[in-house]
C-alpha positions as a LaTeX table, in Angstrom:
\begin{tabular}{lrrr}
\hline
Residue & $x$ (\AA) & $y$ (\AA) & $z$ (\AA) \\
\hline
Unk1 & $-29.01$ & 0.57 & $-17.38$ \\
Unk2 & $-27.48$ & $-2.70$ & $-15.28$ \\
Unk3 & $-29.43$ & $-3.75$ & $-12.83$ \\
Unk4 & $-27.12$ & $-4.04$ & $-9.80$ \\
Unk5 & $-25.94$ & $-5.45$ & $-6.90$ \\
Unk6 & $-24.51$ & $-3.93$ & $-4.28$ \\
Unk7 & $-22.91$ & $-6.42$ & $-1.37$ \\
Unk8 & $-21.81$ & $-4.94$ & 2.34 \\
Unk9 & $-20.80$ & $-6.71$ & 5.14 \\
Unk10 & $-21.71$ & $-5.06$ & 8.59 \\
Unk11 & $-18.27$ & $-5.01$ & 10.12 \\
Unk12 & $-18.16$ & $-0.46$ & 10.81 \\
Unk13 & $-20.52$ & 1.51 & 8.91 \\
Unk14 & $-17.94$ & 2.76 & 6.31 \\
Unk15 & $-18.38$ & $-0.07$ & 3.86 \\
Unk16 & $-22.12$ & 0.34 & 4.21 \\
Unk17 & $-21.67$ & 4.35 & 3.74 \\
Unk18 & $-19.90$ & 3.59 & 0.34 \\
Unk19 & $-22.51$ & 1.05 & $-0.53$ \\
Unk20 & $-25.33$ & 3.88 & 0.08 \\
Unk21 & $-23.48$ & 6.25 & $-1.68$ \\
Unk22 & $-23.31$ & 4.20 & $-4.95$ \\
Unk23 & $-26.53$ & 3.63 & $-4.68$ \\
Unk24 & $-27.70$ & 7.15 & $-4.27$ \\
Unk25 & $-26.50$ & 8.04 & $-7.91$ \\
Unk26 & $-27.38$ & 4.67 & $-9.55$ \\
Unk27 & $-30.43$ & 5.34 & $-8.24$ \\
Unk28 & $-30.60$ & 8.99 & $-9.54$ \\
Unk29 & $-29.72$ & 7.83 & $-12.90$ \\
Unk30 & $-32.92$ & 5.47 & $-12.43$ \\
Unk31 & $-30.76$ & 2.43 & $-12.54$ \\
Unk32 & $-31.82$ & $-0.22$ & $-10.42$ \\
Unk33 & $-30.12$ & $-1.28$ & $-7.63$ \\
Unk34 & $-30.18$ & $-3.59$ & $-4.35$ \\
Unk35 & $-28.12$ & $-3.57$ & $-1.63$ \\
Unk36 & $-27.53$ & $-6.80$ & 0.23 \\
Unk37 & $-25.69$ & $-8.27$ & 3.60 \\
Unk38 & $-22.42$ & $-10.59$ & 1.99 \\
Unk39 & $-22.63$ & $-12.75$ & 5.15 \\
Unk40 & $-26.35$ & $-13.09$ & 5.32 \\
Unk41 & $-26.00$ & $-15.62$ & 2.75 \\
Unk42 & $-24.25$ & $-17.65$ & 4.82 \\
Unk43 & $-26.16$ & $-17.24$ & 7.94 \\
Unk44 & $-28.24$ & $-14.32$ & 9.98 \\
Unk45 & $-26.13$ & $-15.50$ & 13.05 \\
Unk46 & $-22.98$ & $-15.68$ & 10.94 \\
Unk47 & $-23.17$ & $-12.03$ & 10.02 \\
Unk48 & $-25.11$ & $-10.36$ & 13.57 \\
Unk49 & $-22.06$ & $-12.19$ & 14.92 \\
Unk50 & $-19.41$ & $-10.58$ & 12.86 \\
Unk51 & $-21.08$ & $-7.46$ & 13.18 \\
Unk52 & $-20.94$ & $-7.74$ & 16.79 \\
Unk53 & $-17.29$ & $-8.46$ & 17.62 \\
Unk54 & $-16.30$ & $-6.67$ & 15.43 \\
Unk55 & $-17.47$ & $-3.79$ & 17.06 \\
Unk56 & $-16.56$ & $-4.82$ & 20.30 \\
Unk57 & $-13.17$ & $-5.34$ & 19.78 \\
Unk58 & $-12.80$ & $-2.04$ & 17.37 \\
Unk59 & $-13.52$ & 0.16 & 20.18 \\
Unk60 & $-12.53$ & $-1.71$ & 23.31 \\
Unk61 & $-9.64$ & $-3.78$ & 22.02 \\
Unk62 & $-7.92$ & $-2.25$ & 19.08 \\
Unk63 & $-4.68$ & $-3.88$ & 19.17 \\
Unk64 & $-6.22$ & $-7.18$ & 19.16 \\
Unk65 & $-7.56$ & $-5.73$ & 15.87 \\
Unk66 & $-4.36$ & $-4.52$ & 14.76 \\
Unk67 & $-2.98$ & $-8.19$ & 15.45 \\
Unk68 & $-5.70$ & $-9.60$ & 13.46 \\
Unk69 & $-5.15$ & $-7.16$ & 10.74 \\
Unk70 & $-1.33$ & $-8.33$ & 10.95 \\
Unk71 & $-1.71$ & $-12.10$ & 10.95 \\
Unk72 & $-3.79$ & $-11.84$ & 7.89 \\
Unk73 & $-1.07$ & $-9.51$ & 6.22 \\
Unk74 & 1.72 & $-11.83$ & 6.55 \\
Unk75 & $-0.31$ & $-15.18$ & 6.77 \\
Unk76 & $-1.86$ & $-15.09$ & 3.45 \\
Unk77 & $-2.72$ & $-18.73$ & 4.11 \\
Unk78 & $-5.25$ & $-18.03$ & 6.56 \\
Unk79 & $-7.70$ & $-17.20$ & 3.95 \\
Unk80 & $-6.61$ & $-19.18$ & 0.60 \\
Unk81 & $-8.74$ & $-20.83$ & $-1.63$ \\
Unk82 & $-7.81$ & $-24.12$ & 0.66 \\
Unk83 & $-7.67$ & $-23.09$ & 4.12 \\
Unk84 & $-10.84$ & $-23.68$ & 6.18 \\
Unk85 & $-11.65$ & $-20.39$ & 7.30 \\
Unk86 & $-11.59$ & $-19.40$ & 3.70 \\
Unk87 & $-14.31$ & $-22.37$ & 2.94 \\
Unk88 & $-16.44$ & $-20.85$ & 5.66 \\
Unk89 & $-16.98$ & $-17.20$ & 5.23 \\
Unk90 & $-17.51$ & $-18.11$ & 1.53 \\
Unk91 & $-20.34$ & $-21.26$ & 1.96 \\
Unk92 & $-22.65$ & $-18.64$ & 1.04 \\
Unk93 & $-21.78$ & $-18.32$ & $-2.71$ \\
Unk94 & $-24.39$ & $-21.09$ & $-3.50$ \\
Unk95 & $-27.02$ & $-19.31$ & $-1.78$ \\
Unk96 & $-25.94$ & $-15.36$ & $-3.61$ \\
Unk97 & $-25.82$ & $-17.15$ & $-7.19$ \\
Unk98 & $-29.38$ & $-18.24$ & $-6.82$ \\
Unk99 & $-30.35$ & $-14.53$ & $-5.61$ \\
Unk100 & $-28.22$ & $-13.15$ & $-8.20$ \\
Unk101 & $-29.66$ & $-14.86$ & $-10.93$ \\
Unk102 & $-33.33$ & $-14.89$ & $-9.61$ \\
Unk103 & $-33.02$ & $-11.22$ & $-9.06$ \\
Unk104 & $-32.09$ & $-10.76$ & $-12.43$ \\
Unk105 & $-28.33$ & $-8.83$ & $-11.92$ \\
Unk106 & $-26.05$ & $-7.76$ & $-14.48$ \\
Unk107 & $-23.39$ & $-6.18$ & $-12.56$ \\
Unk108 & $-22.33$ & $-7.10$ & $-8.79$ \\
Unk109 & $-20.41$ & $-4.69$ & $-6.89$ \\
Unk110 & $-18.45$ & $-5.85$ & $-3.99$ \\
Unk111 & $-17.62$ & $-2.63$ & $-0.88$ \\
Unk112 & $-16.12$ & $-5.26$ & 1.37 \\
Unk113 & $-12.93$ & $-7.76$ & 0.44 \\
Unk114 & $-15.70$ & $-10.77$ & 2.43 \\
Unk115 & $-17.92$ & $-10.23$ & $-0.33$ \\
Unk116 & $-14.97$ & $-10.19$ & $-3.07$ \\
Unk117 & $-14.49$ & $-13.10$ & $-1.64$ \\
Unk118 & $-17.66$ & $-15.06$ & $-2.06$ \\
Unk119 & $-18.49$ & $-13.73$ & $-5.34$ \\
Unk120 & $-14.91$ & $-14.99$ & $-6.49$ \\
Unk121 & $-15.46$ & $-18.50$ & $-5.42$ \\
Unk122 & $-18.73$ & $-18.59$ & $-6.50$ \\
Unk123 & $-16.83$ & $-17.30$ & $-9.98$ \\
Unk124 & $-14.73$ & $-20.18$ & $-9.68$ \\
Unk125 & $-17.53$ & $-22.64$ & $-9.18$ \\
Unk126 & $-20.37$ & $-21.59$ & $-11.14$ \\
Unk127 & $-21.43$ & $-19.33$ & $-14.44$ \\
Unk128 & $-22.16$ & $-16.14$ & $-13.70$ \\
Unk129 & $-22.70$ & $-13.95$ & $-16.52$ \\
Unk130 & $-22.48$ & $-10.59$ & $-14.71$ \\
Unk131 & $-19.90$ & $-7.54$ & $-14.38$ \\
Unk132 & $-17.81$ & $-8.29$ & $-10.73$ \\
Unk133 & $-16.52$ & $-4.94$ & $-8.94$ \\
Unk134 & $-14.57$ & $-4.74$ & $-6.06$ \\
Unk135 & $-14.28$ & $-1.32$ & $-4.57$ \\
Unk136 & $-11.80$ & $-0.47$ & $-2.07$ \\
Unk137 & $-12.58$ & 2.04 & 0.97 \\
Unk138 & $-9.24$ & 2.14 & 2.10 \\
Unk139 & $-6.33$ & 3.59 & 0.81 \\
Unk140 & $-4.35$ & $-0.14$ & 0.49 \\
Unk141 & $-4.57$ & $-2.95$ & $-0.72$ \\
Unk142 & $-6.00$ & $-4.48$ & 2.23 \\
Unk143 & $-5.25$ & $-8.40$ & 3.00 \\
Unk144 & $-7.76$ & $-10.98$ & 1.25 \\
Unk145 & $-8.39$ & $-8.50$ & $-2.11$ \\
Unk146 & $-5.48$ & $-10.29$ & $-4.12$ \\
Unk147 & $-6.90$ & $-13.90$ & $-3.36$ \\
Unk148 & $-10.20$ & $-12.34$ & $-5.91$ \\
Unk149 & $-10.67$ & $-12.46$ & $-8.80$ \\
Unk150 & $-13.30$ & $-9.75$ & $-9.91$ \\
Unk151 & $-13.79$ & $-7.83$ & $-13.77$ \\
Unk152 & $-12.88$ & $-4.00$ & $-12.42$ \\
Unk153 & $-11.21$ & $-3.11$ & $-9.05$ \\
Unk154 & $-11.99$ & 0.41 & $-8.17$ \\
Unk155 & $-9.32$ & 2.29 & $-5.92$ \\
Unk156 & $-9.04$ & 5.28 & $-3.81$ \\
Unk157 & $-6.32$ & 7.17 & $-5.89$ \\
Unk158 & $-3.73$ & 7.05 & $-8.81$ \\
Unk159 & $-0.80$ & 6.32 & $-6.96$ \\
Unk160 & $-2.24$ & 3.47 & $-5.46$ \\
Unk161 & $-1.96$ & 1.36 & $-9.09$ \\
Unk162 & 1.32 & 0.36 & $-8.62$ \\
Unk163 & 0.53 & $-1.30$ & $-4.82$ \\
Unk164 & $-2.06$ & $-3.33$ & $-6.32$ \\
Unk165 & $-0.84$ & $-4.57$ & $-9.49$ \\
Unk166 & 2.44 & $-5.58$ & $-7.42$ \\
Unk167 & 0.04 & $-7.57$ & $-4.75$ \\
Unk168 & $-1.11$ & $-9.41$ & $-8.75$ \\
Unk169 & $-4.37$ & $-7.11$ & $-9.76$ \\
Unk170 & $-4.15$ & $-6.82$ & $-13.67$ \\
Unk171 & $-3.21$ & $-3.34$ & $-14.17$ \\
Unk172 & $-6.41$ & $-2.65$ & $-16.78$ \\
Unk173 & $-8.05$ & $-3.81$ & $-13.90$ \\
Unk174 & $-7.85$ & $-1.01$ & $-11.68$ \\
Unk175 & $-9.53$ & 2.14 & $-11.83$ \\
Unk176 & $-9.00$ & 5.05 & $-9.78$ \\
Unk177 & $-12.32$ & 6.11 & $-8.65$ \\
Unk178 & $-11.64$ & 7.78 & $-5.41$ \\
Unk179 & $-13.48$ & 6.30 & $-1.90$ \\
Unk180 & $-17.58$ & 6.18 & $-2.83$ \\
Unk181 & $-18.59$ & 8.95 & $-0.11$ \\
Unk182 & $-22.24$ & 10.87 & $-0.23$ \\
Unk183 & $-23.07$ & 13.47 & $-2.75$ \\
Unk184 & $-23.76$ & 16.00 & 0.21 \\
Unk185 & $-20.31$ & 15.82 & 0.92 \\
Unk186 & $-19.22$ & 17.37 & $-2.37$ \\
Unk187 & $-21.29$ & 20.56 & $-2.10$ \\
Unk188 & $-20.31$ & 23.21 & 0.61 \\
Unk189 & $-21.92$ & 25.86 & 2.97 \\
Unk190 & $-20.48$ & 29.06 & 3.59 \\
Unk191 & $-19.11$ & 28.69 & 7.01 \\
Unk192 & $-21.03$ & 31.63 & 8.30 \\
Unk193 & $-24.03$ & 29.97 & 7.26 \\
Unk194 & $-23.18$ & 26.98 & 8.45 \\
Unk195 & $-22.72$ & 28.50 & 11.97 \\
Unk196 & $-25.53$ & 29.93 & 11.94 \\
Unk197 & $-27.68$ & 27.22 & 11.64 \\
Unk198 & $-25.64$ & 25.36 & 13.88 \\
Unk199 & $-26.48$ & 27.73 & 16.68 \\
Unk200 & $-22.75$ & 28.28 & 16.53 \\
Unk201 & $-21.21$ & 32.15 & 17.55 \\
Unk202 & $-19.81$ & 33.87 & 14.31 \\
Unk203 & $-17.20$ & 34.99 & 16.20 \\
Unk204 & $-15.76$ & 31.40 & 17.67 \\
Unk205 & $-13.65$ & 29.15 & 15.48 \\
Unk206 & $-14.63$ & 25.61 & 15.73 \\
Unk207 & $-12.73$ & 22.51 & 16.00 \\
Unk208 & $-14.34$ & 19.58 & 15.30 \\
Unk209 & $-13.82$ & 15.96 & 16.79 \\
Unk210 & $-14.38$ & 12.45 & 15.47 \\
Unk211 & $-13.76$ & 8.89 & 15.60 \\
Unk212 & $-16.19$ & 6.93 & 13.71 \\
Unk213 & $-19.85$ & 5.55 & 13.83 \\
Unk214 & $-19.06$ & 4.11 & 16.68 \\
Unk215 & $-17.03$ & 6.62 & 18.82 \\
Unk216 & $-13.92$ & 4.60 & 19.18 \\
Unk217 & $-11.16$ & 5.64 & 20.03 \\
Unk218 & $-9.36$ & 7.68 & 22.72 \\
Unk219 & $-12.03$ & 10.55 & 22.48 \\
Unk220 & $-12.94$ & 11.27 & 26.84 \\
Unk221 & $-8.87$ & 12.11 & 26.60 \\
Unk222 & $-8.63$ & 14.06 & 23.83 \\
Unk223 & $-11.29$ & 16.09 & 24.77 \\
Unk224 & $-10.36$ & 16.55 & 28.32 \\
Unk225 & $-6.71$ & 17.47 & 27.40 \\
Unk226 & $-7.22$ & 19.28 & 24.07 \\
Unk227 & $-10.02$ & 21.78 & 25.44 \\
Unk228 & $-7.49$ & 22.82 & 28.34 \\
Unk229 & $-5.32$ & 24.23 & 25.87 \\
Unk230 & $-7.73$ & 25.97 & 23.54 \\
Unk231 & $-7.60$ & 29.64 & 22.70 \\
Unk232 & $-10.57$ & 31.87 & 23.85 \\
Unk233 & $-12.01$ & 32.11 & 20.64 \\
Unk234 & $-12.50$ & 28.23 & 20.11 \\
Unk235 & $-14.64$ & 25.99 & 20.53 \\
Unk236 & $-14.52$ & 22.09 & 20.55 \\
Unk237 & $-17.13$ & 19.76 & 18.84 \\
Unk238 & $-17.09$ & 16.43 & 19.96 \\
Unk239 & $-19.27$ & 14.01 & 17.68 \\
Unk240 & $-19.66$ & 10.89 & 19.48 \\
Unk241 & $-21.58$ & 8.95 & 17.01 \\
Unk242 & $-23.69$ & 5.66 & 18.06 \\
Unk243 & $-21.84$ & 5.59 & 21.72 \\
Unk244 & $-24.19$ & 6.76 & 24.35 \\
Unk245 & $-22.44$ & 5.77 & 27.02 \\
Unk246 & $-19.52$ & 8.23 & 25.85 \\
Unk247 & $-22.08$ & 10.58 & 25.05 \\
Unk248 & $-24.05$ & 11.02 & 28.42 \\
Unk249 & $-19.94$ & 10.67 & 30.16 \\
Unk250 & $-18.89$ & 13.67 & 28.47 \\
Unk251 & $-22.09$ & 16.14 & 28.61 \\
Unk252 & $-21.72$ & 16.06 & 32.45 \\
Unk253 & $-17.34$ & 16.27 & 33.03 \\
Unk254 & $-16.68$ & 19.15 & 30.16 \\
Unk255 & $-15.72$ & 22.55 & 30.16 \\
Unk256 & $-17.64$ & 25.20 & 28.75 \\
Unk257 & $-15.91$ & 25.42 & 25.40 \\
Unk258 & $-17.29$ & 22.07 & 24.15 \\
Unk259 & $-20.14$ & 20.99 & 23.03 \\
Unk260 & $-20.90$ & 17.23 & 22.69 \\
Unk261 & $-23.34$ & 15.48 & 20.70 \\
Unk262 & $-24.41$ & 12.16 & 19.46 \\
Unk263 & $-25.68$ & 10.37 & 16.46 \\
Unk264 & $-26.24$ & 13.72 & 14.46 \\
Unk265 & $-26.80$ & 13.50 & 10.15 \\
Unk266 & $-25.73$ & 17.09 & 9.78 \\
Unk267 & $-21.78$ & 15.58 & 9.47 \\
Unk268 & $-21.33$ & 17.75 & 6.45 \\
Unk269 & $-22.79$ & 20.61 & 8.23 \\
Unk270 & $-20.74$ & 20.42 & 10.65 \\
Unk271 & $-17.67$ & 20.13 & 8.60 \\
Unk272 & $-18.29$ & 23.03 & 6.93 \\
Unk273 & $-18.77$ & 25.17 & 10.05 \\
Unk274 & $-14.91$ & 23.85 & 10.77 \\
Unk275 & $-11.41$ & 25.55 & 11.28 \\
Unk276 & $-10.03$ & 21.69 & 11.32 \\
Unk277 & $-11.16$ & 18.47 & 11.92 \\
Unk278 & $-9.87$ & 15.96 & 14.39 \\
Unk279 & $-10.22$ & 12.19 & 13.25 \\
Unk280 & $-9.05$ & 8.70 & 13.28 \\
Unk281 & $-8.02$ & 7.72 & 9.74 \\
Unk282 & $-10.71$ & 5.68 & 8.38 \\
Unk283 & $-11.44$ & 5.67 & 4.76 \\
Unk284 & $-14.59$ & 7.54 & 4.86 \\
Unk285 & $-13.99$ & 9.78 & 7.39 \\
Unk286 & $-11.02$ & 11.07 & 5.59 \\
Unk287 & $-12.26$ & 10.89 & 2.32 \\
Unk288 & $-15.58$ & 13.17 & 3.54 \\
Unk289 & $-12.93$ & 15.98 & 4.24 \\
Unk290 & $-10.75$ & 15.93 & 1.19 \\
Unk291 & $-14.18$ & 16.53 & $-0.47$ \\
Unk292 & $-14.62$ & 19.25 & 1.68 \\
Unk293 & $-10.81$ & 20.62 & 1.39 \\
Unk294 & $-10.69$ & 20.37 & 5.52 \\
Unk295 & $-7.99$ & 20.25 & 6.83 \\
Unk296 & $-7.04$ & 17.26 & 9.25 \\
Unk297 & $-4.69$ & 15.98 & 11.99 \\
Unk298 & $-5.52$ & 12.08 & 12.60 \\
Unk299 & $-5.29$ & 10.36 & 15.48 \\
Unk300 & $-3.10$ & 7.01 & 15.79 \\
Unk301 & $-6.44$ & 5.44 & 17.57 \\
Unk302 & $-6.63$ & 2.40 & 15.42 \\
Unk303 & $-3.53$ & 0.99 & 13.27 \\
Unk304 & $-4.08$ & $-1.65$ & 10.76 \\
Unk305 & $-5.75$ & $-0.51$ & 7.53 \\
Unk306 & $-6.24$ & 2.96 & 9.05 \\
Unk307 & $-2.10$ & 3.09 & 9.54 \\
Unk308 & $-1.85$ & 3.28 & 5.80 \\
Unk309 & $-4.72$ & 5.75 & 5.38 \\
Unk310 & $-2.89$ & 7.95 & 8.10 \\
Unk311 & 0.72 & 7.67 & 5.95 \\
Unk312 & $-1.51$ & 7.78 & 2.91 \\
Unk313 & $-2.38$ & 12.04 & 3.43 \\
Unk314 & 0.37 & 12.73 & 5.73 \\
Unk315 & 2.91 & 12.07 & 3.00 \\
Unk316 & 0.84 & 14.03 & 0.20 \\
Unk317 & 0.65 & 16.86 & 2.78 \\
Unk318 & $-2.80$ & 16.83 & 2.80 \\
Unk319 & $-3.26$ & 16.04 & 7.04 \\
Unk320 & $-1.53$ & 16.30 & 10.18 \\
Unk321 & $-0.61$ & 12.74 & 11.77 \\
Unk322 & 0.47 & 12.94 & 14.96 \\
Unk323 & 1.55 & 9.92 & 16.82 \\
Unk324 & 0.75 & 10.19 & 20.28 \\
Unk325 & $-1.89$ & 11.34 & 22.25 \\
Unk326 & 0.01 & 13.53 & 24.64 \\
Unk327 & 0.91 & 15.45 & 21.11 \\
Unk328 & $-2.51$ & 16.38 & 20.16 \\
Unk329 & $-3.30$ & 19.39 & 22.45 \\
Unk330 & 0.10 & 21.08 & 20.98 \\
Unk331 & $-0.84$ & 20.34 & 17.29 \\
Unk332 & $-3.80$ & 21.13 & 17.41 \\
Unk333 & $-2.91$ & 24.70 & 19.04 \\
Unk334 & 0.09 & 24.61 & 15.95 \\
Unk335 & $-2.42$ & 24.50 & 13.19 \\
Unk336 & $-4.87$ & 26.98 & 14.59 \\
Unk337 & $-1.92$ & 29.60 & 15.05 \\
Unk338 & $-1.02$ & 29.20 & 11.67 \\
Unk339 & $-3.52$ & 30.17 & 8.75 \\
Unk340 & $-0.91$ & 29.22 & 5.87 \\
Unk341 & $-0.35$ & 25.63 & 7.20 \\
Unk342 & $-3.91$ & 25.42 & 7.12 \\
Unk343 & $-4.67$ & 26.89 & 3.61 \\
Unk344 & $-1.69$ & 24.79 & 2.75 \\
Unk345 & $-3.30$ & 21.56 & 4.08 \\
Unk346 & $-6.65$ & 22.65 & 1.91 \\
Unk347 & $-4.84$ & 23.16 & $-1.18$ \\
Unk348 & $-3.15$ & 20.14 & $-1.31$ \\
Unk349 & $-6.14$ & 18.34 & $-0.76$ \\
Unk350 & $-7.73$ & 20.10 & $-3.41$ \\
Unk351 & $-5.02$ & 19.11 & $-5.86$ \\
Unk352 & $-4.93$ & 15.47 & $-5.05$ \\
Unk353 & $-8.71$ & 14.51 & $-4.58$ \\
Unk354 & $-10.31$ & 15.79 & $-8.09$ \\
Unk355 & $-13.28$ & 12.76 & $-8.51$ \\
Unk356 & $-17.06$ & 12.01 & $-7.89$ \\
Unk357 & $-16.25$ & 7.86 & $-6.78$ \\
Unk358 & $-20.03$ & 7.14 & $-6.59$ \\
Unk359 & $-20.61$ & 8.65 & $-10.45$ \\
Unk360 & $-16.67$ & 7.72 & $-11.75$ \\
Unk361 & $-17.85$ & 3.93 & $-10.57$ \\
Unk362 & $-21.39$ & 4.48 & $-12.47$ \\
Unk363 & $-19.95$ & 5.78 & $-15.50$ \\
Unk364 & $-17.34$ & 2.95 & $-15.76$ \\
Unk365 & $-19.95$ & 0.35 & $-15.44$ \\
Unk366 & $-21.80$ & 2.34 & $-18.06$ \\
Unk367 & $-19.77$ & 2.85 & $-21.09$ \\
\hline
\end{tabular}
């Protein structure tokens, strides 16, 4: 078995959710393996710093994000092998090399296109006599990945191949894994069950509400205007992650049909206890629900990568996207009112998301 790396960076806690979930299963299979901060190796403060405008500006300010995610789309430059920036999120790759090779790696596995980064530079620079992995937790090929230069590229889906061998990925390169997501996420309760231990009435359907670890998003709205418009027999669950201040907001302004709660690990739980699930299109997010065959309308909260996850399911007919927010109360009513566009949703997801990521990427690094 390879010992193995596993590098995050700690910009949203999707790339660190795939990370765990590799490791979960390498782990089962008694394989060894560490998971490690990309930027830490060039600095503590580099990477606490990244983490925290990153998250600042993802909730409060996301169409500065969308113009960063932009820029870097049509100013490849920005981040060359030559440009400066490029020089300094990768000074690090002296530092990882020692760790990698005092640590004893044989295969380094890269969740985040920073850490592709570093490890190809330190490629470029140094021997490394390891397997490189890049795996991608959207469903593009999102700026930066076709400046590396890694062994095996591991993608969300099929019919992503051609949009990464065009952006120059080697075709027997990529592999298509699927997004790494938890093992928990595979498995499903009955949703009686799942109501039950929910604390949940058998009788009320249950919509279920979203955006992220760190409650981005236009959620206060959406709440406020979607529970208005409700039929009797539903009820609205509003997850509001890591965001207290949302949290404590929204326990004391809504109506009696919604319940609100914070950080919670019973995610899968609650997805199975679910008529349909509200979200913002991140990778994970909608990658936990094609597991569970939920169906989906996403929310235009954040555009960038999550633009092309959102086009991504909408045009496999696998989610609802609707565009604005003044929209979502009458979707969301649509879907409920109609069991077939619902089942339809579930099947298609069913037909298009067929793979375990976490044990396709530990089988490929295995053979």
């Amino acid at each position: 078995m390879k010992k193995t790396l596993i590098l995050t960076c700690n910009t949203g806690e999707g790339h660190n959710s795939a990370a765990g979930a590799i490791k979960t299963v390498f782990d089962a299979a008694g394989c060894e393996c560490v998971i490690a901060d990309a930027l830490r190796f060039v600095s503590s403060f580099v990477s606490n710093a990244f983490k925290n405008w990153h998250s600042r500006i993802y909730r409060y300010a996301p169409k500065a994000f969308e113009k960063g995610y932009s820029l870097l789309e049509t100013h490849a430059s920005f981040i060359d092998d030559n440009s400066p920036l490029y020089y300094f999120l990768t000074s690090g790759a002296g530092k990882l090399h020692r760790f990698i090779l005092a640590g004893g790696y044989e295969a380094v596995i890269c969740v985040h296109p920073i850490a592709a980064l570093i490890v190809t530079r330190l490629i470029k620079k140094r021997s490394l006599p390891v397997t490189t992995c890049f795996v991608s937790t959207d469903y593009t090929c999102s700026p930066t990945v076709p400046e590396t230069e890694l062994d095996m590229y591991f993608i969300p889906h099929e019919d992503l191949k051609d949009e990464f061998s065009a952006y120059g990925i080697p075709r027997e390169k990529l592999y298509a894994s699927g997004i790494p997501i938890q093992q928990e996420f595979y498995s499903k309760t009955d949703k009686a069950e799942a109501k039950t231990v929910l604390g949940i009435d058998a009788d009320m359907r249950n919509v279920l509400l979203m955006c992220g670890s760190m409650g981005c998003g236009p959620i206060k709205s959406l709440t406020e205007s979607i529970s208005a418009e409700l039929p009797p027999d539903v009820i609205l669950t509003v997850l509001c992650g890591r965001n207290e201040h949302l949290c404590s907001k929204l326990v004391k302004t809504v109506r009696s049909n919604v319940s609100v709660l914070g950080f919670t690990d019973k995610v899968s739980l609650l997805m199975d206890s679910a008529d349909l699930y509200l979200t913002k299109a991140g990778g994970l997010s909608t990658s936990e629900a094609a597991a569970k065959r939920l169906p989906m309308a996403l929310i235009n909260a954040i555009s960038g990568c999550e633009a092309y996850n959102r086009r991504f399911f909408a045009e496999r007919g696998c989610a609802v996207a609707v565009e604005t927010y003044e929209e979502f109360p009458a979707a969301v009513c649509g879907l409920l009112s109609s069991p077939d566009r619902l089942g339809e949703l579930s099947q298609n997801l069913e037909l298009e998301f067929t793979t375990n990521a976490a044990e396709f990427i530990f089988k490929a690094l295995h053979e």
